[in-house]
VMD Tcl script that builds the backbone (N, CA, C; Angstrom):
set m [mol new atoms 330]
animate dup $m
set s [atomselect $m all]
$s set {name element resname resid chain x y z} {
  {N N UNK 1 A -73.027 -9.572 103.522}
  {CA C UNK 1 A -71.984 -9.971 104.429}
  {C C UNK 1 A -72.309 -9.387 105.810}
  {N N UNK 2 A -72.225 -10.152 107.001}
  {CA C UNK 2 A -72.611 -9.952 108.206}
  {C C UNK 2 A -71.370 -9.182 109.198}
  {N N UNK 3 A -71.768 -8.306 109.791}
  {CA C UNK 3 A -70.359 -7.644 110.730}
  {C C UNK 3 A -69.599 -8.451 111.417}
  {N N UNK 4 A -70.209 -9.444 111.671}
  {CA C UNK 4 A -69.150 -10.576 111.937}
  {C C UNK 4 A -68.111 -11.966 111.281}
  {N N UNK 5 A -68.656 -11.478 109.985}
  {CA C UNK 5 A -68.503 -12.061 108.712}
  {C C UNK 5 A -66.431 -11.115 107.890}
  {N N UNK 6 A -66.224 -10.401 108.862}
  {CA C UNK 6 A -65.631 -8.905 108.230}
  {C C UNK 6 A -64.359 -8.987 108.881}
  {N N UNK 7 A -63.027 -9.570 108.412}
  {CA C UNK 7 A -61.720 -9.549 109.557}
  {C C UNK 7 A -61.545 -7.866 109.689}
  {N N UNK 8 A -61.395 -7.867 111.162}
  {CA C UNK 8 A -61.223 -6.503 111.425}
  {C C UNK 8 A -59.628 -6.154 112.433}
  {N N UNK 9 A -59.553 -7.086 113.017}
  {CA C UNK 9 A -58.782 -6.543 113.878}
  {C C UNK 9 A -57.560 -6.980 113.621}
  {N N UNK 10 A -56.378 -6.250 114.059}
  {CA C UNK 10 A -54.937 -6.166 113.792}
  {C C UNK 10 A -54.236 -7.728 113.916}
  {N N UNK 11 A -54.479 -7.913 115.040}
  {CA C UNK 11 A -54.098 -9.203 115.665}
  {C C UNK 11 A -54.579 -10.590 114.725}
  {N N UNK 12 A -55.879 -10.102 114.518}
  {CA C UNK 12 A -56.001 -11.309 113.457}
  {C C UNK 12 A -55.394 -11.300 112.102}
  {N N UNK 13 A -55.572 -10.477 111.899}
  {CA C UNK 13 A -54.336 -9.913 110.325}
  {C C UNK 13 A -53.624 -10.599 110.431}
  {N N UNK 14 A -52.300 -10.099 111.477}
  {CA C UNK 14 A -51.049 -10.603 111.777}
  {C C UNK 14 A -51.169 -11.854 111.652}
  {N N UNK 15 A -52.624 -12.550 112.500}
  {CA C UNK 15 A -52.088 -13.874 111.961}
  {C C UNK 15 A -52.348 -14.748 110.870}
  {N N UNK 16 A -52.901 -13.993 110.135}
  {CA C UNK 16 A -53.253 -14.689 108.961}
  {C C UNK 16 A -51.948 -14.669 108.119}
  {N N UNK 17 A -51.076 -13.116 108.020}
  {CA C UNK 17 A -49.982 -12.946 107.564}
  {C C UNK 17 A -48.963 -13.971 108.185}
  {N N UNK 18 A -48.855 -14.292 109.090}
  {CA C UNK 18 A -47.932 -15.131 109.522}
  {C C UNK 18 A -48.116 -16.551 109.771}
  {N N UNK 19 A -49.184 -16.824 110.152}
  {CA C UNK 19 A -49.436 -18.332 109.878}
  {C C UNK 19 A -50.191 -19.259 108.881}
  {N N UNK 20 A -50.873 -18.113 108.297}
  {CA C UNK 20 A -51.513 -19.261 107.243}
  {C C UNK 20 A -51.341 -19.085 106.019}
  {N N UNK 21 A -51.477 -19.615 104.722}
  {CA C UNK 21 A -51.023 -19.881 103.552}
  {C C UNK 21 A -51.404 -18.769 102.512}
  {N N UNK 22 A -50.403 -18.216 101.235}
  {CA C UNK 22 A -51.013 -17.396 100.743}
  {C C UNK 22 A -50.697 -17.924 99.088}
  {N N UNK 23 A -51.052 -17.538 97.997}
  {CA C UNK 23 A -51.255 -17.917 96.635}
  {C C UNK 23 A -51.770 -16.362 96.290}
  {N N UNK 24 A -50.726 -16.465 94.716}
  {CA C UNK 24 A -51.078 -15.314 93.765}
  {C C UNK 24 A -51.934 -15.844 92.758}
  {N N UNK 25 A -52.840 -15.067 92.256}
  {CA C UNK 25 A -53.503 -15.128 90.863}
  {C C UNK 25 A -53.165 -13.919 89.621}
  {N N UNK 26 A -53.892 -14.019 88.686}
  {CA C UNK 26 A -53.672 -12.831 87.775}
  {C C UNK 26 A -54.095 -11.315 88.713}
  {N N UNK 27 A -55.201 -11.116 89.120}
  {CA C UNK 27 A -55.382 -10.151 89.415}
  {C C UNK 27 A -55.522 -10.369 91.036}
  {N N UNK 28 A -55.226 -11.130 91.698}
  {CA C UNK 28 A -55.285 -11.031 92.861}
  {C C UNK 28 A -54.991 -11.871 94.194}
  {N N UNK 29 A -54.324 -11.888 95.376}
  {CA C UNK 29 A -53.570 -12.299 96.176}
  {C C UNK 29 A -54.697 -12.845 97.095}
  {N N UNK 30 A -54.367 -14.211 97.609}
  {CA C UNK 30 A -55.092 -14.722 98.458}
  {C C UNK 30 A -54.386 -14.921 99.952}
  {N N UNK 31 A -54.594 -14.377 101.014}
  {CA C UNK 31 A -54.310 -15.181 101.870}
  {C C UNK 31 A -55.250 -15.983 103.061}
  {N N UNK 32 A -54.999 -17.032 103.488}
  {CA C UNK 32 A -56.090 -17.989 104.195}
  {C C UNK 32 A -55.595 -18.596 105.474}
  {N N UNK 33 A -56.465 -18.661 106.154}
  {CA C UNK 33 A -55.991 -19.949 107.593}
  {C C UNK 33 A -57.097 -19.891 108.526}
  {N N UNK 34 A -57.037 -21.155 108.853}
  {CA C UNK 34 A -58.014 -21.855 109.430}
  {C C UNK 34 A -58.713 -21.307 111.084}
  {N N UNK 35 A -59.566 -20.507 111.235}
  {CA C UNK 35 A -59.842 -20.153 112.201}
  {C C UNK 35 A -60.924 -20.511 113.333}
  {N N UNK 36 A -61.148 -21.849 112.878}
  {CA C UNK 36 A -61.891 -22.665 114.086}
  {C C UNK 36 A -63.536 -21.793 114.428}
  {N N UNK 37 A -63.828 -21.276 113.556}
  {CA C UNK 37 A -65.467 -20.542 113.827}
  {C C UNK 37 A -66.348 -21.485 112.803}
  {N N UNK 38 A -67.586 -21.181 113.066}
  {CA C UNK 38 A -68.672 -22.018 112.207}
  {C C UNK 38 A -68.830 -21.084 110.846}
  {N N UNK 39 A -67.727 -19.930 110.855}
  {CA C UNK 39 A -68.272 -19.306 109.599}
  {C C UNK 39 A -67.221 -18.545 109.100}
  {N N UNK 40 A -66.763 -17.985 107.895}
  {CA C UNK 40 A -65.429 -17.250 107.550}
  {C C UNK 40 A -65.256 -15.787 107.673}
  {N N UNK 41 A -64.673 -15.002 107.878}
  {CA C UNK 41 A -64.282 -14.179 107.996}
  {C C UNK 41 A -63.313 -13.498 106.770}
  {N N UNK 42 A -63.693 -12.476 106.106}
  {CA C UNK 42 A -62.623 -12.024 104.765}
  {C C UNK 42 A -62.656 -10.585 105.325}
  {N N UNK 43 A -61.573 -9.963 104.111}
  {CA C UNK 43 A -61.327 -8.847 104.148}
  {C C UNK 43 A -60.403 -8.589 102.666}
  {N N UNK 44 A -60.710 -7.114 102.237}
  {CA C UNK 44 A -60.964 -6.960 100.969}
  {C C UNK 44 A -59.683 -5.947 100.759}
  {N N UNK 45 A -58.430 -5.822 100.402}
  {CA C UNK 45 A -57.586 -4.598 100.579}
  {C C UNK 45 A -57.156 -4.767 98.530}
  {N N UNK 46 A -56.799 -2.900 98.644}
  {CA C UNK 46 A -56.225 -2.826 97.492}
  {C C UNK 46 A -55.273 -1.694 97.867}
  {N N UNK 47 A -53.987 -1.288 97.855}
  {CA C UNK 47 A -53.498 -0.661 98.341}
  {C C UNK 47 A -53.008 0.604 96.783}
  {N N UNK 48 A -52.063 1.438 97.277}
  {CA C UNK 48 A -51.897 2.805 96.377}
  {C C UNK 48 A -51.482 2.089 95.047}
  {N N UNK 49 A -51.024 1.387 94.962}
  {CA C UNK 49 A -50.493 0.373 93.393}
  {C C UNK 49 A -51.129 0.434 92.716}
  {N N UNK 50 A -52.639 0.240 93.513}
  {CA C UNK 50 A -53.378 -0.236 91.979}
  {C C UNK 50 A -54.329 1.332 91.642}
  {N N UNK 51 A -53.874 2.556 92.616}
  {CA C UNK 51 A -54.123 3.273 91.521}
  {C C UNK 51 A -55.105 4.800 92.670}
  {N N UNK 52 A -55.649 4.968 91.838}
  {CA C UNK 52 A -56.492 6.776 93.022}
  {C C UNK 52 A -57.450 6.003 94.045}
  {N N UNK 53 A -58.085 6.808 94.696}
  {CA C UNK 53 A -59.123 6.236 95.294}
  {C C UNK 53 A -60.285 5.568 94.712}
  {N N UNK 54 A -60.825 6.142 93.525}
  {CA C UNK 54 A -62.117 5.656 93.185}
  {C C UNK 54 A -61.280 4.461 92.537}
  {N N UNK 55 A -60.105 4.324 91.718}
  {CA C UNK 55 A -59.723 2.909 90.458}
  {C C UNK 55 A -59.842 1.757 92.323}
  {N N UNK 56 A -59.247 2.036 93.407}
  {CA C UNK 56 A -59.154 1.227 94.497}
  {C C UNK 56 A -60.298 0.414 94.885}
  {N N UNK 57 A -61.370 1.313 95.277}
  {CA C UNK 57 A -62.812 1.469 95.427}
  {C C UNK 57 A -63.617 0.321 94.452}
  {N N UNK 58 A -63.335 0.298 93.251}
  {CA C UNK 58 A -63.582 -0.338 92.251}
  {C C UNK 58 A -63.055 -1.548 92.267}
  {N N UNK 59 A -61.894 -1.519 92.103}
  {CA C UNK 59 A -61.392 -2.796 92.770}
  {C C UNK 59 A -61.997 -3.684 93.883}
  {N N UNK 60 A -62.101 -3.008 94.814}
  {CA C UNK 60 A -62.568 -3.903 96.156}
  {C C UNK 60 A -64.322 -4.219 96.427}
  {N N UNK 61 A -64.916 -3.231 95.028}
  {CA C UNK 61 A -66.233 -3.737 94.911}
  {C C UNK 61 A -66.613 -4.798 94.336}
  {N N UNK 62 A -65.310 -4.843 93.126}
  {CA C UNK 62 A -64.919 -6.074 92.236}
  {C C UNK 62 A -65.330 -7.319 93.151}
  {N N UNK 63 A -64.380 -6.996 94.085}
  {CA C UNK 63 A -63.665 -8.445 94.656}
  {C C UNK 63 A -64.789 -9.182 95.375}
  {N N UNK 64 A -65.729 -8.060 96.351}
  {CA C UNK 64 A -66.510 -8.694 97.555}
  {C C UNK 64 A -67.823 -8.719 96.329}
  {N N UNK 65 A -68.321 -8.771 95.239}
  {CA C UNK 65 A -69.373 -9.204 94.640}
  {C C UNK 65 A -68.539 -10.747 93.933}
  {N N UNK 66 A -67.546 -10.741 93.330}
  {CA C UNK 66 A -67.199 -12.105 93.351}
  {C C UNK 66 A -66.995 -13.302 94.088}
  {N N UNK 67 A -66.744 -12.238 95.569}
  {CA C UNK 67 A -66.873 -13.170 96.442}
  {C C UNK 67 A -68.212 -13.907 97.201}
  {N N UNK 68 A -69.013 -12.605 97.173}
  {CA C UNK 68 A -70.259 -12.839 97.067}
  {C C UNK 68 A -71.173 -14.202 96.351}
  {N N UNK 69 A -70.605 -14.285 95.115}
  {CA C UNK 69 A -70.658 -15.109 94.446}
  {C C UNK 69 A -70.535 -16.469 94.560}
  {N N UNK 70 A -69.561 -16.517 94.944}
  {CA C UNK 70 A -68.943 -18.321 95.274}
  {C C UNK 70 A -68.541 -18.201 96.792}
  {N N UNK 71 A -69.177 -17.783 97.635}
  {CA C UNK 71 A -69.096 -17.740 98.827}
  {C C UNK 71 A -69.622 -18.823 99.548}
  {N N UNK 72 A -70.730 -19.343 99.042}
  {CA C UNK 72 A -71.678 -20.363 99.272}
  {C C UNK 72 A -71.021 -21.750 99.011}
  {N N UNK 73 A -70.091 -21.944 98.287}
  {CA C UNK 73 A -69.536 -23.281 97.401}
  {C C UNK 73 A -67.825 -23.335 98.531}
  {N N UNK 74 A -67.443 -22.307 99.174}
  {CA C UNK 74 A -66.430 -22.411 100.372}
  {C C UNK 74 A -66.713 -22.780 101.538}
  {N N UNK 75 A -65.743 -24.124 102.036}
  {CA C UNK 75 A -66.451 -24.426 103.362}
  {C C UNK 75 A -66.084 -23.463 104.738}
  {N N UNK 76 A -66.549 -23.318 105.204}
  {CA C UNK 76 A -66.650 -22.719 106.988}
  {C C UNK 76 A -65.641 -22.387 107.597}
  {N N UNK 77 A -65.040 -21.975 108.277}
  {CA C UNK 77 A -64.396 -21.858 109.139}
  {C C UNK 77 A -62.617 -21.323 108.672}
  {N N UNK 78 A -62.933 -20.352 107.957}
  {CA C UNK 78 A -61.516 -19.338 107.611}
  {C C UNK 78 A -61.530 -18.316 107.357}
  {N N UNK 79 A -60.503 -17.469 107.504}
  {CA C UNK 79 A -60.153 -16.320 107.750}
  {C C UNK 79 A -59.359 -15.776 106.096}
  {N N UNK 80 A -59.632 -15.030 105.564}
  {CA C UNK 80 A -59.110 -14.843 104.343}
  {C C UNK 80 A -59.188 -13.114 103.915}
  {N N UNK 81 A -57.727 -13.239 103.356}
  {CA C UNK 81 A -57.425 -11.953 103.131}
  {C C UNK 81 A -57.572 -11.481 101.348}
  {N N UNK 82 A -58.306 -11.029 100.581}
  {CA C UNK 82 A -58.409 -10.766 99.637}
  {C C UNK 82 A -57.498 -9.535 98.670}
  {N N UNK 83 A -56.397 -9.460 98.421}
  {CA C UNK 83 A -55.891 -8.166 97.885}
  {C C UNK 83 A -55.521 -8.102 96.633}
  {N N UNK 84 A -55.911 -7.050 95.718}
  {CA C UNK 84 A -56.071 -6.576 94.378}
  {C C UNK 84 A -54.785 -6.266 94.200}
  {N N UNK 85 A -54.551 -6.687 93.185}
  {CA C UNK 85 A -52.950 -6.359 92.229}
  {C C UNK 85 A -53.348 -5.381 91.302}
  {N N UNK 86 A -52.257 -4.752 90.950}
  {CA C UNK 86 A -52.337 -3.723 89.657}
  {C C UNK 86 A -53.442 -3.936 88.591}
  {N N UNK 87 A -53.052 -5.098 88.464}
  {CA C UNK 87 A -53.227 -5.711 86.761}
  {C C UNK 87 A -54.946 -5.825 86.912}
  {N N UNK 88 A -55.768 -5.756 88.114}
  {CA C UNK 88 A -57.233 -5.537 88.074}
  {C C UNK 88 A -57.769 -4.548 87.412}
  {N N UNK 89 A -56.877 -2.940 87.543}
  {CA C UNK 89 A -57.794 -1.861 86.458}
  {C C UNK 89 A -58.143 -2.228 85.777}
  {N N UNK 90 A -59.400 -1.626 85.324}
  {CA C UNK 90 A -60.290 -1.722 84.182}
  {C C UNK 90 A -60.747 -3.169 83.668}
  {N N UNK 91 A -60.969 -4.380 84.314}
  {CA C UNK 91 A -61.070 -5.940 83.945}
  {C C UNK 91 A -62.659 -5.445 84.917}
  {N N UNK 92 A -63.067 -6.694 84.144}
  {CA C UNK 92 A -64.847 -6.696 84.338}
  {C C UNK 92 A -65.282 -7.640 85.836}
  {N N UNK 93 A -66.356 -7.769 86.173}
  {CA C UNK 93 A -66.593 -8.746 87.431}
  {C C UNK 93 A -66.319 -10.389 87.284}
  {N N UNK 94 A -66.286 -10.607 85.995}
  {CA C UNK 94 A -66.774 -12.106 85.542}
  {C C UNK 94 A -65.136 -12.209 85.602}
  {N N UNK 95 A -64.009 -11.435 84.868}
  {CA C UNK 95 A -62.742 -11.712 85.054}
  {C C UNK 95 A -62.006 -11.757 86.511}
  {N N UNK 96 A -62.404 -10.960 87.626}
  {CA C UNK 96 A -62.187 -10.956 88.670}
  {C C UNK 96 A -62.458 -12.142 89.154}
  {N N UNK 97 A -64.155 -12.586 88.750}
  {CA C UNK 97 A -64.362 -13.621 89.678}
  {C C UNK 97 A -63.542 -15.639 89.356}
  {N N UNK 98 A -63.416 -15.314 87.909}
  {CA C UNK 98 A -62.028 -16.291 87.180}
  {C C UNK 98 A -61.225 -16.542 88.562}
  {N N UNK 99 A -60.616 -15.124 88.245}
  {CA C UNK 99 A -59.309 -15.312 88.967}
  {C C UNK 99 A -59.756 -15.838 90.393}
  {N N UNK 100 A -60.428 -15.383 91.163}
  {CA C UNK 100 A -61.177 -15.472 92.580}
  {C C UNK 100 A -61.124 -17.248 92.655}
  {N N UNK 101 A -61.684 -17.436 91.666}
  {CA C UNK 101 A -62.253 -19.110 91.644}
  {C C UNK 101 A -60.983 -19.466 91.551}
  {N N UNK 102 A -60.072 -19.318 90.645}
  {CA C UNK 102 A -59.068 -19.969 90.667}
  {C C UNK 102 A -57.875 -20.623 91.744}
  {N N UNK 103 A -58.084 -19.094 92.164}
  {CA C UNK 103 A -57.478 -18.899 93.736}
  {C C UNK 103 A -57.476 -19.841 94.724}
  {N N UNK 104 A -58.936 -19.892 94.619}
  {CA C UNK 104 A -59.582 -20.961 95.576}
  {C C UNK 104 A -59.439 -22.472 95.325}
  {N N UNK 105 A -59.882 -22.406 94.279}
  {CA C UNK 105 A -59.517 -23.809 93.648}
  {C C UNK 105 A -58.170 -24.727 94.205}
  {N N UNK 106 A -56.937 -23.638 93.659}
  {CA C UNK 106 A -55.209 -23.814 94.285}
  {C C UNK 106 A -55.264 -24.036 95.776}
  {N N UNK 107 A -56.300 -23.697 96.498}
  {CA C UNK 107 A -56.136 -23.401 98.050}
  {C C UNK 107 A -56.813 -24.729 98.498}
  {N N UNK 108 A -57.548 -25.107 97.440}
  {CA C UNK 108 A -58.331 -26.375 98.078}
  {C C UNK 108 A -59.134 -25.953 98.941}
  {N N UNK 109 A -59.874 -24.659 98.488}
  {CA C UNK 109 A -60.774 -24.089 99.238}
  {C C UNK 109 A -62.568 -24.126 98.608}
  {N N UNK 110 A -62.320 -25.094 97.196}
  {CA C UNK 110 A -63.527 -25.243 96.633}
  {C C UNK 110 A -63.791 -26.072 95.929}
}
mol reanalyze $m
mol bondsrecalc $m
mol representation Tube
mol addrep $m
């Protein structure tokens, strides 16, 4: 993933939180919107819920190798927020990436 590949800044958050569309899965929350670049932009959060630092850590390594994954099969130009629910402890990469696909699938993002 490229540093420009990486939502970073506040402002864009906000607007992903506020203007563009979001969908739950089993283990994990999507949010998306359309940001007019030739290429997407994600970002990977798991917050104190799902558990210490390293169960978090784990989580969000989960997420960006699944995303990794089917990254190639999503078209261009969005901004997407990736966040881990509880129910991820201890579930394997291949179950993460289920849910991931699924996500996408609902979003009409694949």
């Amino acid at each position: 993933m490229l540093k420009r590949e990486v939502l970073r800044k506040k402002e864009d958050f906000n607007r992903v939180y506020r203007k563009g569309r979001s969908l739950g899965e089993r283990y994990i929350v999507l949010f998306y919107r359309s940001n007019g670049l030739p290429y997407n932009r994600t970002a990977f959060l798991a917050s104190k819920k799902v558990g210490n630092s390293v169960q978090r850590n784990r989580a969000k390594r989960l997420m960006r190798e699944s995303w990794r994954l089917l990254e190639k099969d999503v078209p261009t130009g969005y901004d997407l927020i990736i966040i881990a629910r509880n129910t991820i402890k201890g579930k394997s990469c291949a179950q993460v990436q289920e849910s991931l696909e699924r996500g996408l699938k609902k979003a009409k993002l694949r």
